[in-house]
mmCIF file as Biopython writes it, N, C-alpha, C and O atoms, coordinates in Angstrom:
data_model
#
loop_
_atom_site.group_PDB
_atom_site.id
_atom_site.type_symbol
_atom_site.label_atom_id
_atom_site.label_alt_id
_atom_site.label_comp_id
_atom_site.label_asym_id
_atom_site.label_entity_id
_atom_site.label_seq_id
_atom_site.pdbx_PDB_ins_code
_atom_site.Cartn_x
_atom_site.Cartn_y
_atom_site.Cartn_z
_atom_site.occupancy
_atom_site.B_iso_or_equiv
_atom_site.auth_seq_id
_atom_site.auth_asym_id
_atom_site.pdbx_PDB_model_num
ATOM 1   N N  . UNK A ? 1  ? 0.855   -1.173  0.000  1.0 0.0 1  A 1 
ATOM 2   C CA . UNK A ? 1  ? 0.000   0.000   0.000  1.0 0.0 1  A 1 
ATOM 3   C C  . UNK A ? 1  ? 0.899   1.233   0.000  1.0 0.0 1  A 1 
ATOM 4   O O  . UNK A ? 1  ? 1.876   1.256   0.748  1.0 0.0 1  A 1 
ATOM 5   N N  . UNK A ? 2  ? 0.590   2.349   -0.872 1.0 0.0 2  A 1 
ATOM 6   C CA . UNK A ? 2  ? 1.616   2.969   -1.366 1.0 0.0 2  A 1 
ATOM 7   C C  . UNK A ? 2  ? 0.571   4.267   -1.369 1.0 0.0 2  A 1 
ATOM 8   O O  . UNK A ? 2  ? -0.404  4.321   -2.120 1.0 0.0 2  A 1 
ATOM 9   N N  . UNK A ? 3  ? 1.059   5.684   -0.057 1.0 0.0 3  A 1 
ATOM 10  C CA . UNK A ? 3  ? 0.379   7.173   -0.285 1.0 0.0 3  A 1 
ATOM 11  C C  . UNK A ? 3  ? 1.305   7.404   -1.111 1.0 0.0 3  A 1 
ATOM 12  O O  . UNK A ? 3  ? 2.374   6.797   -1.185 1.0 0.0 3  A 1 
ATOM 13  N N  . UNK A ? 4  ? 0.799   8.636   -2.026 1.0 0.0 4  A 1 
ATOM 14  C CA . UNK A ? 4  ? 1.392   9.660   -2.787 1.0 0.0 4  A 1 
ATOM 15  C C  . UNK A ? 4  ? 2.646   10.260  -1.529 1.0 0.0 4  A 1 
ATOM 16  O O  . UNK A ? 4  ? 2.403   10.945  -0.535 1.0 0.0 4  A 1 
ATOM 17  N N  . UNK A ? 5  ? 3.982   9.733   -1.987 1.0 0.0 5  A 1 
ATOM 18  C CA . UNK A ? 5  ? 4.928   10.092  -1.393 1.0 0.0 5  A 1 
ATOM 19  C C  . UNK A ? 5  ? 5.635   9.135   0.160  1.0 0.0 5  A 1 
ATOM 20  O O  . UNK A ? 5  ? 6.716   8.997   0.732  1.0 0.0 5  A 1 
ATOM 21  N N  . UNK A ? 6  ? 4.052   8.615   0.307  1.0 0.0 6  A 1 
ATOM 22  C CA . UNK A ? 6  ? 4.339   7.747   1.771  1.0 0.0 6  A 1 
ATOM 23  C C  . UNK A ? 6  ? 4.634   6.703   1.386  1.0 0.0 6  A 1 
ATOM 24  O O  . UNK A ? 6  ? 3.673   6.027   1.017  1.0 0.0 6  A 1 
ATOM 25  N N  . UNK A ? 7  ? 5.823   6.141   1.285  1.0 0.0 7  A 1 
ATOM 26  C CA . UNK A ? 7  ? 5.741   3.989   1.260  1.0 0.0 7  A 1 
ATOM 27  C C  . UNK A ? 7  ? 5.469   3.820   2.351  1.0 0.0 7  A 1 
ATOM 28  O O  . UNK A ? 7  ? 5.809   4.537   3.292  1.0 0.0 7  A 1 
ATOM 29  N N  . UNK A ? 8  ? 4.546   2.443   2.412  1.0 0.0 8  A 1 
ATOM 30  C CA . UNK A ? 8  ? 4.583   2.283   3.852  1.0 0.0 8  A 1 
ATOM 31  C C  . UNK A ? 8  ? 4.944   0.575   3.267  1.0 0.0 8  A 1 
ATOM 32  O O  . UNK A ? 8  ? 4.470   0.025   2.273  1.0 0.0 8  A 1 
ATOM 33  N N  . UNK A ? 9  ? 5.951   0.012   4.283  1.0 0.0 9  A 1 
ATOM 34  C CA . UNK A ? 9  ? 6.701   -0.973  4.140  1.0 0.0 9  A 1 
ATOM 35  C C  . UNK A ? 9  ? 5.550   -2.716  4.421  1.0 0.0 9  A 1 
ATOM 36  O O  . UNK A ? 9  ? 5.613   -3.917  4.156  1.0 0.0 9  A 1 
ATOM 37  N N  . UNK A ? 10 ? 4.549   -1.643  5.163  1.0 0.0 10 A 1 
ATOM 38  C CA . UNK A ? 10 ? 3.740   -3.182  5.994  1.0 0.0 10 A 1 
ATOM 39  C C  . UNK A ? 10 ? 2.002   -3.015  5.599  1.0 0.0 10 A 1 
ATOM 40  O O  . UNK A ? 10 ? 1.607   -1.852  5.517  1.0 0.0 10 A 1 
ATOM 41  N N  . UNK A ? 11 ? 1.035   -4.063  5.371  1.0 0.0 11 A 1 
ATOM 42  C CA . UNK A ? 11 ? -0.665  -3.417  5.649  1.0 0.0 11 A 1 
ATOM 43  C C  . UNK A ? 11 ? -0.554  -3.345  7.290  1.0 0.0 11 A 1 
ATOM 44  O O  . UNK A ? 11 ? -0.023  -4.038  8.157  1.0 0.0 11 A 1 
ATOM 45  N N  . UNK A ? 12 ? -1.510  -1.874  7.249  1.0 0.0 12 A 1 
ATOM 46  C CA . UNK A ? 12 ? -2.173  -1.946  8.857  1.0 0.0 12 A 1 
ATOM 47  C C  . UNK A ? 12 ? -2.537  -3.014  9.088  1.0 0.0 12 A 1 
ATOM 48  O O  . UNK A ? 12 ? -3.163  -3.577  8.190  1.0 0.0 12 A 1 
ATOM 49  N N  . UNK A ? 13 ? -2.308  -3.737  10.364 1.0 0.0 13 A 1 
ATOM 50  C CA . UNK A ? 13 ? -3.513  -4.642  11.203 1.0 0.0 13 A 1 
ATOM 51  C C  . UNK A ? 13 ? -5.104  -4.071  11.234 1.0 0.0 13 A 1 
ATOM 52  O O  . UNK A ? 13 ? -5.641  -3.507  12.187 1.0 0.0 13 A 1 
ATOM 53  N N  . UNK A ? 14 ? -5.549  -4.299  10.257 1.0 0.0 14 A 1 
ATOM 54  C CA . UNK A ? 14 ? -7.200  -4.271  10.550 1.0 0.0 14 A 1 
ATOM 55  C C  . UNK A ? 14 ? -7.863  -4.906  11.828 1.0 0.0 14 A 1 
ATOM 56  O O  . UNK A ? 14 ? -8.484  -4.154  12.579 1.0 0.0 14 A 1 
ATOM 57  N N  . UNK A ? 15 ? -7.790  -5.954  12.055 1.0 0.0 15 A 1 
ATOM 58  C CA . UNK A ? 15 ? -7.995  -6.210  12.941 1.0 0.0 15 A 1 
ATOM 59  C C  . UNK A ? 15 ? -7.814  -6.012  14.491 1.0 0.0 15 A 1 
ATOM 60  O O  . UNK A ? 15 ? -8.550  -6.473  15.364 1.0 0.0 15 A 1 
ATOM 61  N N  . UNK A ? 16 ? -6.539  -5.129  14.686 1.0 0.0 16 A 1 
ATOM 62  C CA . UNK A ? 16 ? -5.892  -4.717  15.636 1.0 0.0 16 A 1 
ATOM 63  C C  . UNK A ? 16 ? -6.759  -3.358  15.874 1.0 0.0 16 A 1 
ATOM 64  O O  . UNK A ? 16 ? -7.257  -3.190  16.987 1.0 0.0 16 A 1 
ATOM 65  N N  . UNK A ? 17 ? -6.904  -2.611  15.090 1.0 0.0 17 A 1 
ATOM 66  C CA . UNK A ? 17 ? -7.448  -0.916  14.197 1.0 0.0 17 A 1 
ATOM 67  C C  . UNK A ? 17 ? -8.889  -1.454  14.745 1.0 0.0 17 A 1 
ATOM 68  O O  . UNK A ? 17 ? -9.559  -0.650  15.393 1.0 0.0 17 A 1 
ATOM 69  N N  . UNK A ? 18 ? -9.305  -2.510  14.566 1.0 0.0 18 A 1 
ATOM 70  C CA . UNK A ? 18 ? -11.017 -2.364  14.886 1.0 0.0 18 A 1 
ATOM 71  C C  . UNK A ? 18 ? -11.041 -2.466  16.366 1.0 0.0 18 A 1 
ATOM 72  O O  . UNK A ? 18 ? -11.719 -1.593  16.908 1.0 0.0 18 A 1 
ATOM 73  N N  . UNK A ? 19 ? -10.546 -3.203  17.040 1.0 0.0 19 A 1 
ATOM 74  C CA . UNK A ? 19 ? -10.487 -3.456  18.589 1.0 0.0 19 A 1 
ATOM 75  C C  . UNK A ? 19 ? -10.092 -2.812  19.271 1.0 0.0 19 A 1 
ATOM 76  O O  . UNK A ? 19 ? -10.255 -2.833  20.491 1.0 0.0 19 A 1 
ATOM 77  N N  . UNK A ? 20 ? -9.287  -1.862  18.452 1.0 0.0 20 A 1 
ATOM 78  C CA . UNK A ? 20 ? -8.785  -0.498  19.530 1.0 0.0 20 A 1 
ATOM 79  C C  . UNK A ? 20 ? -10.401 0.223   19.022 1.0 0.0 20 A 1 
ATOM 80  O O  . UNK A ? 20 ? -11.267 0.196   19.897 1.0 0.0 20 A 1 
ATOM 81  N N  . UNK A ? 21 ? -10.729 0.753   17.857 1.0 0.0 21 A 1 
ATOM 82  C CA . UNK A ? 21 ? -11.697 1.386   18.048 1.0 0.0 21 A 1 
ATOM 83  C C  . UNK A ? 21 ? -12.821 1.310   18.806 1.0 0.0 21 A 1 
ATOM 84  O O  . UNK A ? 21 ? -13.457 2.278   19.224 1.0 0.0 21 A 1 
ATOM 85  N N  . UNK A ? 22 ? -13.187 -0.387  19.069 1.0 0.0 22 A 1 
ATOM 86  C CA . UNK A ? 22 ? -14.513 -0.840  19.894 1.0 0.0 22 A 1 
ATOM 87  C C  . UNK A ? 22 ? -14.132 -0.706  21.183 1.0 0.0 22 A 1 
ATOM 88  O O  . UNK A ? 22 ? -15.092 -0.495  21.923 1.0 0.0 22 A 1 
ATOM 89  N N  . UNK A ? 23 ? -12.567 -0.773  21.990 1.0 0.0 23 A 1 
ATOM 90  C CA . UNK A ? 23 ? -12.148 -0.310  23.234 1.0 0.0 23 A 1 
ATOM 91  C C  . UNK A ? 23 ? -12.747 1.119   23.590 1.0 0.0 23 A 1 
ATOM 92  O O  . UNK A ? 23 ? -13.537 1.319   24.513 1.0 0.0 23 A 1 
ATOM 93  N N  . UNK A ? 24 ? -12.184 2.215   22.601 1.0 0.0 24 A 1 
ATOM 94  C CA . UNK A ? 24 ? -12.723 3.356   22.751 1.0 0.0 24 A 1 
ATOM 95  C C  . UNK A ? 24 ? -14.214 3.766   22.223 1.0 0.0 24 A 1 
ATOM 96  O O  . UNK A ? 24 ? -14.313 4.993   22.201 1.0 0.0 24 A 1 
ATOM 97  N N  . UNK A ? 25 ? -15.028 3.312   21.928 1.0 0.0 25 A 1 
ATOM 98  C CA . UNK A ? 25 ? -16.354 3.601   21.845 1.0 0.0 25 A 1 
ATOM 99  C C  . UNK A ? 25 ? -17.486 2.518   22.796 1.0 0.0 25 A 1 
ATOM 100 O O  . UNK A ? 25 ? -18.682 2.579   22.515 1.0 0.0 25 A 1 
ATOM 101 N N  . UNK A ? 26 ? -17.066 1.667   23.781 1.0 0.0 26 A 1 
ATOM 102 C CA . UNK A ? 26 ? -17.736 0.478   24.039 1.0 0.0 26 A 1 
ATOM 103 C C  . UNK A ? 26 ? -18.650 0.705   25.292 1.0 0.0 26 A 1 
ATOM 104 O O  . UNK A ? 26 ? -19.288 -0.104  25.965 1.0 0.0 26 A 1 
ATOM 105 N N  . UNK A ? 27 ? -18.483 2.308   25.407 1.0 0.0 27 A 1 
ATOM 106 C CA . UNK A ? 27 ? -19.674 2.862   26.571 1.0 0.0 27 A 1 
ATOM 107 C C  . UNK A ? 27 ? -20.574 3.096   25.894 1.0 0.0 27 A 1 
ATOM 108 O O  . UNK A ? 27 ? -21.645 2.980   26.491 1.0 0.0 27 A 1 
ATOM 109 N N  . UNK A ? 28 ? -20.706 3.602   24.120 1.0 0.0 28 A 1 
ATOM 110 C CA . UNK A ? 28 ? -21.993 3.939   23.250 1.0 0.0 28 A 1 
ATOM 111 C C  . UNK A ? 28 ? -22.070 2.828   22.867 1.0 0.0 28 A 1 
ATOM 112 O O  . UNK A ? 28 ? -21.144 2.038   22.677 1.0 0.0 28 A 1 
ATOM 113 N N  . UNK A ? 29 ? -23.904 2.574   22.629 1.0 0.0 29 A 1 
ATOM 114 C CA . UNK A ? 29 ? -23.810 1.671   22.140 1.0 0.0 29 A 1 
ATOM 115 C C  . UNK A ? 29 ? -24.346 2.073   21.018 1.0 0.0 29 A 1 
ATOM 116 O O  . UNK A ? 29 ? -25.195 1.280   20.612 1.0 0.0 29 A 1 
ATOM 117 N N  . UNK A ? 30 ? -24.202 2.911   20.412 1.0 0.0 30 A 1 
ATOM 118 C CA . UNK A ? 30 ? -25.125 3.311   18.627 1.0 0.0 30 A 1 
ATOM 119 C C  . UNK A ? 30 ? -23.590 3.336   17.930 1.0 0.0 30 A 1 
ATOM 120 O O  . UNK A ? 30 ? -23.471 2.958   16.764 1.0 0.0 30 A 1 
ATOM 121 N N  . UNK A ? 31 ? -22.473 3.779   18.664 1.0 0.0 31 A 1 
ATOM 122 C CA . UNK A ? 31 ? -21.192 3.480   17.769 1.0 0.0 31 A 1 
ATOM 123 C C  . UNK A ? 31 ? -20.763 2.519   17.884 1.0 0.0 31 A 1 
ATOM 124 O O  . UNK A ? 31 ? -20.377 2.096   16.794 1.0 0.0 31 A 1 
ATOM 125 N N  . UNK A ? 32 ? -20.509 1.540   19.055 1.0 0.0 32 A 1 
ATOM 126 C CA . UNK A ? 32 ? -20.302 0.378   19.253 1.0 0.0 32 A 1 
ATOM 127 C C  . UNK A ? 32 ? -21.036 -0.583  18.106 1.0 0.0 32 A 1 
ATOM 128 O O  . UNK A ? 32 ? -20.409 -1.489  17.557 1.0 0.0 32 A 1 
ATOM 129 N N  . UNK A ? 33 ? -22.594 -0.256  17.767 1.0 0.0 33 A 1 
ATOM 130 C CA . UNK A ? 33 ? -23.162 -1.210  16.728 1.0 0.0 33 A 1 
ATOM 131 C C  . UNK A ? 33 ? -22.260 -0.538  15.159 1.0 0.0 33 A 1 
ATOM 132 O O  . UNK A ? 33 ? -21.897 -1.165  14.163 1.0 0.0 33 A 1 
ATOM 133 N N  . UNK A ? 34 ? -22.153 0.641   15.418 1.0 0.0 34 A 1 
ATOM 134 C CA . UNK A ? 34 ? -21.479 0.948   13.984 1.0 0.0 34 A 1 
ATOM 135 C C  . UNK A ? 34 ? -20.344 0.446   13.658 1.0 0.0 34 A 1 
ATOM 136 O O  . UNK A ? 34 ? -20.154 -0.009  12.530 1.0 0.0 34 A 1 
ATOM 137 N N  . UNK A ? 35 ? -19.290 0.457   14.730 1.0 0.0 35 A 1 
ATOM 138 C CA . UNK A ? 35 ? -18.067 0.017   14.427 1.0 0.0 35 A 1 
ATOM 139 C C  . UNK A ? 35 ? -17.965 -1.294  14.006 1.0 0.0 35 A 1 
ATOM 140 O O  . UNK A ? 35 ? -17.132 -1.602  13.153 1.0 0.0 35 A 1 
ATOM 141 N N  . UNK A ? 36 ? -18.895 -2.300  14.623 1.0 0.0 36 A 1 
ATOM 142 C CA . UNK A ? 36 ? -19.159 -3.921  14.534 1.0 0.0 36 A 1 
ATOM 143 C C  . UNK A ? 36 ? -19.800 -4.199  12.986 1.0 0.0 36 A 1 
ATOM 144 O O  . UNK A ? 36 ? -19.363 -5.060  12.222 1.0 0.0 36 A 1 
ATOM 145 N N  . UNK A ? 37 ? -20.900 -3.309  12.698 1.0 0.0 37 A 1 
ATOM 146 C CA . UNK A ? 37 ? -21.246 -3.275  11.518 1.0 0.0 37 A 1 
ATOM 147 C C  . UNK A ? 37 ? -20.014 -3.001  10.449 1.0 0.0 37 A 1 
ATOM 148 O O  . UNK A ? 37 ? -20.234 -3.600  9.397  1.0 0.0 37 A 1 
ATOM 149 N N  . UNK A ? 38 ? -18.863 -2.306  10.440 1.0 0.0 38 A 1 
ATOM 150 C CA . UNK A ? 38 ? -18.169 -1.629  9.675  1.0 0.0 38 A 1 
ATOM 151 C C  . UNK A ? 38 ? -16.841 -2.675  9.472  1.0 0.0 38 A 1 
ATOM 152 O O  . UNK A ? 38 ? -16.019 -2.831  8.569  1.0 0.0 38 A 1 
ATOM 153 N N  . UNK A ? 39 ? -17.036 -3.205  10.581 1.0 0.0 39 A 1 
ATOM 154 C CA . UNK A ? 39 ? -15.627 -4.505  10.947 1.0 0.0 39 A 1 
ATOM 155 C C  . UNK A ? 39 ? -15.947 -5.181  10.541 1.0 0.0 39 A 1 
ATOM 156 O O  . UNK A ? 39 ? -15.032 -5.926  10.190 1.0 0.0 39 A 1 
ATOM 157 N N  . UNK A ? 40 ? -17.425 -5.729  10.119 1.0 0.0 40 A 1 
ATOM 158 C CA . UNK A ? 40 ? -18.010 -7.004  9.404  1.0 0.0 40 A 1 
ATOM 159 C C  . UNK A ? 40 ? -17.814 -7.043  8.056  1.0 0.0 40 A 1 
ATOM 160 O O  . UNK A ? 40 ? -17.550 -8.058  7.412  1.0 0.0 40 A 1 
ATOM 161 N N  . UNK A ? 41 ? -17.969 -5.707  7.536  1.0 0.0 41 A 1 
ATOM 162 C CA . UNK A ? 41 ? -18.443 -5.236  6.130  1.0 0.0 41 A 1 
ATOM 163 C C  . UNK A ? 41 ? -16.767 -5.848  5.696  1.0 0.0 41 A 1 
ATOM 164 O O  . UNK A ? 41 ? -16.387 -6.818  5.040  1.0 0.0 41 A 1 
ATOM 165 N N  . UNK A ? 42 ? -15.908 -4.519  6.575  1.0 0.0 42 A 1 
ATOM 166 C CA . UNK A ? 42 ? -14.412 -5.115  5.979  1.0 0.0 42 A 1 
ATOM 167 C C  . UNK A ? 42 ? -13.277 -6.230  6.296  1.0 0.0 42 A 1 
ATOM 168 O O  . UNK A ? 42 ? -12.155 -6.310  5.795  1.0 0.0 42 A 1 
ATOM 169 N N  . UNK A ? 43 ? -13.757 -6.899  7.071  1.0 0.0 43 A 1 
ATOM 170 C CA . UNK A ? 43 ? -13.188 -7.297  7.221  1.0 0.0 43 A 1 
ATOM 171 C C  . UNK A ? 43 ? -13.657 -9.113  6.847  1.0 0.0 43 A 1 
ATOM 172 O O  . UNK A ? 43 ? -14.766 -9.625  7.001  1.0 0.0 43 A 1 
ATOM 173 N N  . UNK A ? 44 ? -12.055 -9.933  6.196  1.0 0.0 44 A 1 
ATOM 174 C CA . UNK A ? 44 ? -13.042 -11.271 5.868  1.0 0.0 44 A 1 
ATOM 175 C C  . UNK A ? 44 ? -13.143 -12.236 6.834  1.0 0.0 44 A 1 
ATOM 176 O O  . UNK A ? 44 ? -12.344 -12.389 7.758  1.0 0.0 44 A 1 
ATOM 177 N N  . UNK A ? 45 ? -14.236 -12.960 6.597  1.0 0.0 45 A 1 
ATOM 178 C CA . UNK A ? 45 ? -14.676 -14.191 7.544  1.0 0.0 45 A 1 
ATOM 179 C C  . UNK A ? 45 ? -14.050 -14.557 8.916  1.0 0.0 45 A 1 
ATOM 180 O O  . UNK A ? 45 ? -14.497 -14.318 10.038 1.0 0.0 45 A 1 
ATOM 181 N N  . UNK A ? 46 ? -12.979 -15.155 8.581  1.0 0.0 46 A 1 
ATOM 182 C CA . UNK A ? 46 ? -11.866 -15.549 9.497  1.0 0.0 46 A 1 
ATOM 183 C C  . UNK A ? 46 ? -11.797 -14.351 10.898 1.0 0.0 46 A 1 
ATOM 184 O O  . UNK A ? 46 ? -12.053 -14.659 12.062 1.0 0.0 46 A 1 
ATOM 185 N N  . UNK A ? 47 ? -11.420 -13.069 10.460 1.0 0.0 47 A 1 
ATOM 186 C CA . UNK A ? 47 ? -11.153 -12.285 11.214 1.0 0.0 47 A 1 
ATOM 187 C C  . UNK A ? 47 ? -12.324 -11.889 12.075 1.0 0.0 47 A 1 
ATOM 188 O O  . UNK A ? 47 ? -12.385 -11.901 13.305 1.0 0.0 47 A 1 
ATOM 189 N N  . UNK A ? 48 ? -13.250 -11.535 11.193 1.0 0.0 48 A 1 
ATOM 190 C CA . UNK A ? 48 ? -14.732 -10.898 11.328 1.0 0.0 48 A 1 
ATOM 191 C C  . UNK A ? 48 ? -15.306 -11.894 12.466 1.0 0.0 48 A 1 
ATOM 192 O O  . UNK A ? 48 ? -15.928 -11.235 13.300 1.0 0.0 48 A 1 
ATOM 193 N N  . UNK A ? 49 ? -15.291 -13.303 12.766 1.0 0.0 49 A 1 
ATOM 194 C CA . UNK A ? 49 ? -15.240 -13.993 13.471 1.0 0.0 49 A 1 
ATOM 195 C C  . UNK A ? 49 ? -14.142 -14.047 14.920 1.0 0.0 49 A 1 
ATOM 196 O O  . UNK A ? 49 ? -14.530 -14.494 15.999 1.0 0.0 49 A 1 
ATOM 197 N N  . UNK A ? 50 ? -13.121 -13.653 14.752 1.0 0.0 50 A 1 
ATOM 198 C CA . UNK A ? 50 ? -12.285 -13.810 15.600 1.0 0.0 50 A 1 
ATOM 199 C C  . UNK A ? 50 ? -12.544 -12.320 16.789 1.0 0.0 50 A 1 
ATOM 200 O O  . UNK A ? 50 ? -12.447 -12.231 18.013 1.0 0.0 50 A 1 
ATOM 201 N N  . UNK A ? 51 ? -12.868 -11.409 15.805 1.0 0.0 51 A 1 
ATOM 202 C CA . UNK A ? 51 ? -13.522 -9.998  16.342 1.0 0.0 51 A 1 
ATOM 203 C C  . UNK A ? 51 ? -14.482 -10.453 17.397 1.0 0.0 51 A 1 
ATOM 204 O O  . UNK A ? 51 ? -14.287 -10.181 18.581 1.0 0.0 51 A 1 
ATOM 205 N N  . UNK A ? 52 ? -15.763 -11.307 16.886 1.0 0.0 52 A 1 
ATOM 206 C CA . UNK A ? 52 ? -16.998 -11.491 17.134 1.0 0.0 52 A 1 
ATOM 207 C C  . UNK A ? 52 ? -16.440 -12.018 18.215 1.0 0.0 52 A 1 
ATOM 208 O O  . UNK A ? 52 ? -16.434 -11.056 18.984 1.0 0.0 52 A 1 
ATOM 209 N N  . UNK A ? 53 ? -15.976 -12.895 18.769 1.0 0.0 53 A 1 
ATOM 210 C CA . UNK A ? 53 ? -15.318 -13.529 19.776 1.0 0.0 53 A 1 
ATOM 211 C C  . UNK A ? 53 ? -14.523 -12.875 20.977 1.0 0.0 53 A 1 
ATOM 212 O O  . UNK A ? 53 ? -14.479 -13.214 22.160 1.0 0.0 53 A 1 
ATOM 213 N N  . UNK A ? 54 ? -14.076 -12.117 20.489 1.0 0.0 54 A 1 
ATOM 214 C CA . UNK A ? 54 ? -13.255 -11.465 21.157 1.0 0.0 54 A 1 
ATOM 215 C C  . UNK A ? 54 ? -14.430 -9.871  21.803 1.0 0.0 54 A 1 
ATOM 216 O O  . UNK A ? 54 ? -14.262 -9.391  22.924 1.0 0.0 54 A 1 
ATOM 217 N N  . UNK A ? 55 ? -15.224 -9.474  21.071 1.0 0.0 55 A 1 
ATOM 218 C CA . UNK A ? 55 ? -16.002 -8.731  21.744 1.0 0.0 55 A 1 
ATOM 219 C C  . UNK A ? 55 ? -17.031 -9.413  22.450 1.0 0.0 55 A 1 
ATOM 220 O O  . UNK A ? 55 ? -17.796 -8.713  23.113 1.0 0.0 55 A 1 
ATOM 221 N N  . UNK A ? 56 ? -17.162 -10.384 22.440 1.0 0.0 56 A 1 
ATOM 222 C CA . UNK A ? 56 ? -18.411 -11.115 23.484 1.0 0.0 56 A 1 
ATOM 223 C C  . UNK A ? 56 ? -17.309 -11.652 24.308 1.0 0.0 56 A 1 
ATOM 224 O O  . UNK A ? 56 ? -18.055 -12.129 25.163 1.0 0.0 56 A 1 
ATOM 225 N N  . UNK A ? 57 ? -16.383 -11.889 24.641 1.0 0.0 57 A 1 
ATOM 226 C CA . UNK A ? 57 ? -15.631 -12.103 25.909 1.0 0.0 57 A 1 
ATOM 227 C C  . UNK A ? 57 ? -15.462 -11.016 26.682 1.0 0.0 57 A 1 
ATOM 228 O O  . UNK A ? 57 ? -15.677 -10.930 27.891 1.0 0.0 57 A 1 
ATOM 229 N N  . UNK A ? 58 ? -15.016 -10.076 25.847 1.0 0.0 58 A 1 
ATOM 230 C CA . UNK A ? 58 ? -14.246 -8.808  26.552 1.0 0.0 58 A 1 
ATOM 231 C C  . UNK A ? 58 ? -15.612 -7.799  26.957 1.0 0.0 58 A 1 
ATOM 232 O O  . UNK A ? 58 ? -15.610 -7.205  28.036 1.0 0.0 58 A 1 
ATOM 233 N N  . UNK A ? 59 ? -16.693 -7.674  26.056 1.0 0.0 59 A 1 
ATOM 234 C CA . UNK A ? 59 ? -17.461 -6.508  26.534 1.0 0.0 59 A 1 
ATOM 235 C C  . UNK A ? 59 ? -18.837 -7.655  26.956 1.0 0.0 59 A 1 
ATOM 236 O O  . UNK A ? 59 ? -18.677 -8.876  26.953 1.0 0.0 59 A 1 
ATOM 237 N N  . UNK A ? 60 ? -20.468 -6.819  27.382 1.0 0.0 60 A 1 
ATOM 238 C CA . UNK A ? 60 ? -21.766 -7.264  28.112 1.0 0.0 60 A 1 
ATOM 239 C C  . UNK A ? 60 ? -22.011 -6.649  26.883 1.0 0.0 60 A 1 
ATOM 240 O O  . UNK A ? 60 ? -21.697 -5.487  26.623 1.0 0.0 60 A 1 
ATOM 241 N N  . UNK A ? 61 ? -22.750 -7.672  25.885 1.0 0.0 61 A 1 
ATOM 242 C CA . UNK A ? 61 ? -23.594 -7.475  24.405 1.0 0.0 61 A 1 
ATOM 243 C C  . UNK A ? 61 ? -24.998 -7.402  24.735 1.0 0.0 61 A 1 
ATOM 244 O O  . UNK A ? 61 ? -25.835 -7.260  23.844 1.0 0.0 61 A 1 
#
């Protein structure tokens, strides 16, 4: 993945990027459903699952 001028050597962790975001929004719950909705959309199966898992351990759904 290559900005105009930026190389960047590695892909972001998506998955890492969504779980910090649901850390910091996980007192709302209208962004909390957005972010989950948005992690589903991009993210594939495997992960999107591993998410799902990991927010029903860690947060009260």
């Amino acid at each position: 993945m290559t900005f105009t001028g930026i190389p960047l050597q590695h892909e972001p962790d998506r998955l890492k990027e969504f779980q910090s975001l649901i850390r910091h929004v996980h007192s709302e719950p209208t962004q909390m459903r957005r972010a989950l909705r948005l992690a589903f959309k991009e993210l594939p199966l495997e992960e999107s699952q591993r998410l799902r898992d990991w927010v029903e351990r860690r947060f009260s759904l």
